[in-house]
Each structure stands twice: as structure tokens, then as C-alpha cells.
RODO-2510 file (C-alpha; in nm, 4 decimals, decimal comma):
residues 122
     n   res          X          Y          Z
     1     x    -0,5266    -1,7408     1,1017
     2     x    -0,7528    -1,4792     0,9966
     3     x    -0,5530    -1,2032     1,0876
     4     x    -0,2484    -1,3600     0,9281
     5     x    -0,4353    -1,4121     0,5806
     6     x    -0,5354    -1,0649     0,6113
     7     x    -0,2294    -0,8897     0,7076
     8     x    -0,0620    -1,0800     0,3921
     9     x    -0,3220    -0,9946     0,1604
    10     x    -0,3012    -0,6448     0,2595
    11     x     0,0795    -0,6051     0,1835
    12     x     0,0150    -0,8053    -0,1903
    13     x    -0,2368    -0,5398    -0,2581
    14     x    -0,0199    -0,2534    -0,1902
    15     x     0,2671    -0,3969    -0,3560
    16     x     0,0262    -0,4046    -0,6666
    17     x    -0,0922    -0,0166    -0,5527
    18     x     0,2610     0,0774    -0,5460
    19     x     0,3124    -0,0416    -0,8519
    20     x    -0,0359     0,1055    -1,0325
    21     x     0,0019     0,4599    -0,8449
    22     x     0,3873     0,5217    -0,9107
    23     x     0,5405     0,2658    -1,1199
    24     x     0,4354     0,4588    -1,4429
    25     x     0,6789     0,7381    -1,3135
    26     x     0,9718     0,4938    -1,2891
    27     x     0,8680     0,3414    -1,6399
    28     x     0,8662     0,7069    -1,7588
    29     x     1,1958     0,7669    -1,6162
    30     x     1,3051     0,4464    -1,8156
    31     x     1,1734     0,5774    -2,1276
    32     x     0,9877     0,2953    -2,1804
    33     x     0,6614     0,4845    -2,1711
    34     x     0,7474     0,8438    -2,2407
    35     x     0,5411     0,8747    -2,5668
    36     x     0,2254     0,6907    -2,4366
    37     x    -0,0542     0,8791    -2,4120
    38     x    -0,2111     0,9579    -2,0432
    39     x    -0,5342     0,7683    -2,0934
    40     x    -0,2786     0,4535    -2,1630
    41     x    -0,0945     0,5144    -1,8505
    42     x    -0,3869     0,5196    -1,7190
    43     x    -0,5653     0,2117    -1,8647
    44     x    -0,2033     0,0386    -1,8207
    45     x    -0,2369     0,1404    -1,4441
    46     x    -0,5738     0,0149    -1,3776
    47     x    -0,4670    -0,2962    -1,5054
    48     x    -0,2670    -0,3220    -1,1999
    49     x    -0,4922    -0,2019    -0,9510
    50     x    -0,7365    -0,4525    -1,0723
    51     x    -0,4952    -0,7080    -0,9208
    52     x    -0,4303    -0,4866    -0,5969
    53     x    -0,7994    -0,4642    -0,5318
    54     x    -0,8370    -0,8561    -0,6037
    55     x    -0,6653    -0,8709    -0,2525
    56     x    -0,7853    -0,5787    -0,0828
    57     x    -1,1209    -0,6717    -0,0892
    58     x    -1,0673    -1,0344     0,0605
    59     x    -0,8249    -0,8618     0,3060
    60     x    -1,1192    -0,6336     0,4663
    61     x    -1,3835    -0,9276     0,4287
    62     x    -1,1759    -1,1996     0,6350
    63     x    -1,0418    -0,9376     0,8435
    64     x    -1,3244    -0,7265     0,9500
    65     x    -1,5416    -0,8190     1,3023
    66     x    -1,8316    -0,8000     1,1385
    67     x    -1,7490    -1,1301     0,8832
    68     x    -1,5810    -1,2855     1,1787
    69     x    -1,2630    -1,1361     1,1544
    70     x    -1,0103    -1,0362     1,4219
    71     x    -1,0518    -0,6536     1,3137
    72     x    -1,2915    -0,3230     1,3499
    73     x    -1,2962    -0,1228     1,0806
    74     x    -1,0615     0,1505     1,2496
    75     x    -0,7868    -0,1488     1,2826
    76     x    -0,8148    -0,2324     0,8912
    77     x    -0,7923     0,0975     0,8041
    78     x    -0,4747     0,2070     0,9654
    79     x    -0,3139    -0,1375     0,9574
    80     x    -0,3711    -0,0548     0,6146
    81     x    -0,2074     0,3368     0,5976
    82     x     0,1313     0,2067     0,7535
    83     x     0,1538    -0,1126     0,5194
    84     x     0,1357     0,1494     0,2392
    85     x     0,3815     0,3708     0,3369
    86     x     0,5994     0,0791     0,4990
    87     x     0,5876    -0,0559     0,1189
    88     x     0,5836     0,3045    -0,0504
    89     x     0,9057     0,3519     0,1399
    90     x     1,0704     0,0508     0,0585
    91     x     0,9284     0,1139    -0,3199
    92     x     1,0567     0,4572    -0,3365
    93     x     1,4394     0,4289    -0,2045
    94     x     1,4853     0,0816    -0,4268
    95     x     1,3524     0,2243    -0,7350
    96     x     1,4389     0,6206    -0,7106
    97     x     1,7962     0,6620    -0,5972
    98     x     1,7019     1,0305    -0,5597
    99     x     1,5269     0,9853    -0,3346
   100     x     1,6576     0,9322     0,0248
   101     x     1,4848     0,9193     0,3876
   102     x     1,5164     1,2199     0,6270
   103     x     1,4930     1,2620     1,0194
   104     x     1,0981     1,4004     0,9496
   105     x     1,0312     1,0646     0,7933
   106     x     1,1250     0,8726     1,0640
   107     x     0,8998     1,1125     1,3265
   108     x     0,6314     1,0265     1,0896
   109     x     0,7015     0,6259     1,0914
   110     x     0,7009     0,6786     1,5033
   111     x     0,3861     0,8687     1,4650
   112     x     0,1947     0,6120     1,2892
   113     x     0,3794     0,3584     1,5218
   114     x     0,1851     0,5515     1,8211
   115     x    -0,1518     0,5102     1,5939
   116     x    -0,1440     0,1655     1,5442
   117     x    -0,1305     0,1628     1,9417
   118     x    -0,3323     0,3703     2,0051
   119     x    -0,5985     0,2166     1,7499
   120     x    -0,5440    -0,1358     1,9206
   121     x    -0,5715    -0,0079     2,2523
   122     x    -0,8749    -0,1330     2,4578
***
């Protein structure tokens, strides 16, 4: 169950890091927020990570070995890198239509594929 609750909590949090790290430039794009000032994008952004770090901490404490998770560190980590981009990607061709997936970005999906692998290999 462990790795379940972790897994989940790790694709929350980067739905909220998704949000914190690029939203603002969809917002922009909007003109909702062009005349804020940075350090209010900012603030405004922190906000969200706030939430995205509320699960990403819980995510590496049930799911690490060392708590009595299923997980080494190595495993969090790049179960963590492909949940971003898996989400990033999703995140980027909903909400910018310009911006479209190539032949290099799937080699680099079936590269991180191969690390996960090679990460859970024994």
C-alpha cells in the first residue's frame, strides 16, 4: 500500500509543480496576469508549491526504505523525474496548443523508460 500512497502523492505534487513552475506563463498568455509584478508571480507561485511540497514530502517519507517504504532513494528520485515530465507533457500539449510532441520526445520517454528499469533492476 505504501508504494501506492506514494506513487499517488507523487503525481498530486507535480500536478501542483506544474502548475507553480509554468502555469504563470499560461495565465500570462491569458492576460490575466500580464501587469503583475515578478515578485507577485512569484509569491502567487509559491503559493502553489506550498501545496506541491505538502505531498512531496509525505511521498519520499512513506516511500523511502529507510521509513519502511518499498523504495531507495535512487527509485524515488527517478520515479519522480518521469512523473514530472509524464505530467509536464500532458500539461504542456492541453494548455499550449503550440506546442506539439516530436519523434526526439518520444526517444527521450523510451530513454527514461530504460531508467526506470534499469533503476529497479536487482
Amino acid at each position: 500500500m505504501n508504494a501506492l500512497y506514494t506513487i499517488l502523492l507523487l503525481v498530486i505534487s507535480n500536478v501542483f509543480m506544474t502548475f507553480a513552475w509554468y502555469g504563470h506563463l499560461k495565465l500570462q498568455q491569458m492576460k490575466l496576469i500580464t501587469s503583475w509584478p515578478l515578485w507577485l508571480v512569484i509569491l502567487f507561485s509559491w503559493g502553489i508549491a506550498l501545496a506541491e511540497y505538502s505531498c512531496q514530502i509525505p511521498a519520499n517519507r512513506i516511500g523511502f526504505t529507510g521509513n519502511g517504504g518499498p523504495f531507495t532513494l535512487m527509485q524515488l528520485k527517478v520515479m519522480q523525474e518521469v512523473i514530472t515530465l509524464i505530467i509536464f507533457t500532458v500539461f504542456t500539449t492541453i494548455f499550449f496548443k503550440g506546442e506539439t510532441l516530436q519523434w526526439n520526445h518520444f526517444a527521450a520517454f523510451v530513454c527514461l523508460i530504460a531508467a526506470v528499469y534499469f533503476v529497479f533492476m536487482k
